[in-house]
C-alpha positions as CSV (number, residue, x, y, z in Angstrom):
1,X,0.0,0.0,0.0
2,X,3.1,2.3,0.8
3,X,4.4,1.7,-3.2
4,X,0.7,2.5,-4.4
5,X,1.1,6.1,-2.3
6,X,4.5,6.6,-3.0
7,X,3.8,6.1,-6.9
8,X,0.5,8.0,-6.9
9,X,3.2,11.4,-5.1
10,X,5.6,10.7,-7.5
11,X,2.8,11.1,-10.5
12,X,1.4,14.0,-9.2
13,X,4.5,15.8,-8.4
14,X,5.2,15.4,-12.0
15,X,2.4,16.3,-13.2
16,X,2.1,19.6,-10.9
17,X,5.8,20.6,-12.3
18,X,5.6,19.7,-15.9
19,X,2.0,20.6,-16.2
20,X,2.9,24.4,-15.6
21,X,6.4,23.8,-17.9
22,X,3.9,23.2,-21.0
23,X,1.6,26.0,-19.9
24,X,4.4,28.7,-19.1
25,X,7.5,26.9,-21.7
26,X,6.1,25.6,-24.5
27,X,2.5,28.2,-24.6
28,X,4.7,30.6,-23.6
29,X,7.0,30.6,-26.2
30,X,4.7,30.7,-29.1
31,X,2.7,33.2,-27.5
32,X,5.9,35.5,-27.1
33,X,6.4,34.9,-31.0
34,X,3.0,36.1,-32.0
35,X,2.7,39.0,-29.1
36,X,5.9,40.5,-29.2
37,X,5.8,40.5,-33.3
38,X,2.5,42.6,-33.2
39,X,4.6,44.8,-30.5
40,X,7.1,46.0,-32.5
41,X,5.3,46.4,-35.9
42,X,5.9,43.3,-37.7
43,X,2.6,42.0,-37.5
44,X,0.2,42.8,-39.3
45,X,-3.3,41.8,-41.4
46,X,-0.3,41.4,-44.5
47,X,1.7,39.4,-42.7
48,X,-0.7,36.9,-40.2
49,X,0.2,34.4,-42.8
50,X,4.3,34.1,-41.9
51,X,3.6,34.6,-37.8
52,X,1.2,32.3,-37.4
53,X,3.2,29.0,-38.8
54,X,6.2,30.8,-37.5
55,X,4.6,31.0,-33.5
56,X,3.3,27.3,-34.3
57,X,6.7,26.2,-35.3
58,X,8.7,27.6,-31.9
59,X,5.5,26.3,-29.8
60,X,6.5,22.9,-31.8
61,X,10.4,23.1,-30.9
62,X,8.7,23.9,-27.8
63,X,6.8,21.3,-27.0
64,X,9.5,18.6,-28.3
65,X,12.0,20.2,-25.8
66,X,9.0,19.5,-22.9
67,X,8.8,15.7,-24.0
68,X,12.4,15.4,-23.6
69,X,12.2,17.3,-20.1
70,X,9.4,14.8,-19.1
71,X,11.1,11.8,-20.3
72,X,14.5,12.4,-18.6
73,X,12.6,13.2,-15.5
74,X,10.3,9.8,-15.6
75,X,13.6,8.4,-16.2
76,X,15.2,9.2,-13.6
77,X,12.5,9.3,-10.7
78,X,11.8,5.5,-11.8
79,X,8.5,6.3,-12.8
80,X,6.6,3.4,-14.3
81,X,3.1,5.0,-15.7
82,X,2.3,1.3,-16.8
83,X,2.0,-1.9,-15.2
84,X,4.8,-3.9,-17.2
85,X,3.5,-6.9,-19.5
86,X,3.8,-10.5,-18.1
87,X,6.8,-12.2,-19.3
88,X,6.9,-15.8,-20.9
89,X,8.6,-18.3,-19.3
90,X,10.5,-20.7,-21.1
91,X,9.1,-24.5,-20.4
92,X,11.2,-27.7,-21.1
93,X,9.4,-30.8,-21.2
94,X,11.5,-33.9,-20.6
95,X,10.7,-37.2,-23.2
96,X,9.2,-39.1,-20.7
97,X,6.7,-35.8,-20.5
98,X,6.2,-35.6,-23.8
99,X,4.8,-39.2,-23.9
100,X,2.6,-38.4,-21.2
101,X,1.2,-35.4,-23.1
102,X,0.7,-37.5,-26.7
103,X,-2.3,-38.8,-24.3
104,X,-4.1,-35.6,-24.2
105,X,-5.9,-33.6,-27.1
106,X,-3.1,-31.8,-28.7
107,X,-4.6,-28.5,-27.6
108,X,-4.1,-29.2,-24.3
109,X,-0.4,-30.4,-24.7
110,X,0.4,-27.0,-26.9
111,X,-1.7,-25.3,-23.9
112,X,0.8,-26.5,-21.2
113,X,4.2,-25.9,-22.9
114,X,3.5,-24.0,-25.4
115,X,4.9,-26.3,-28.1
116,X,3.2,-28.4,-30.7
117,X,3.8,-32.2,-30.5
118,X,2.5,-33.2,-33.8
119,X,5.1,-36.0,-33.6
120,X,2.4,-37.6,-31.1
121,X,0.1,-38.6,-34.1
């Protein structure tokens, strides 16, 4: 119960950091483009069609900058945001097992070992 707290902190601490990061980084920075052109002239009816993919474009670098951030940081707090996949385990099945399995539907051998015996047959 301690990990479950421990990993719900750790997730919201990230979020609480890198939620204001995209909001005051990556927002920010394409709305600095697009304000600070109309500030000093640049911008204007004639010209909406260069700052607009231009402020897109540094909110883009922006935003690619923030995954980074986000994945370093997940990286190195050990955060897992998904429950890792069950693993296969590798089964042997000695000859006298195998002869004990031709018995049973082949389904059911393939089932249990996870090998076909069509040799059974």
């Amino acid at each position: 119960m301690a990990k479950q707290t421990e990993k719900r902190e750790k997730i919201l601490h990230m979020l609480h950091i890198f939620t204001s990061d995209l909001i005051l980084q990556v927002f920010g920075g394409a709305g600095a483009i697009w304000g600070f052109s109309e500030v000093i002239g640049l911008r204007t009816p004639e010209t909406v069609w260069f700052w607009r993919p231009f402020a897109s474009f540094v909110g883009a670098v922006f935003f690619a900058r923030w995954i980074v951030q986000l994945d370093a940081h997940i990286k190195e707090e050990n955060i897992e945001l998904f429950p890792k996949r069950i693993q296969q385990l590798e089964v042997t099945v000695s000859d006298e097992e195998q002869k004990g399995l031709c018995d049973e539907p082949a389904s059911i051998a393939m089932q249990s070992t996870g090998k076909d015996y069509n040799t059974c047959k």
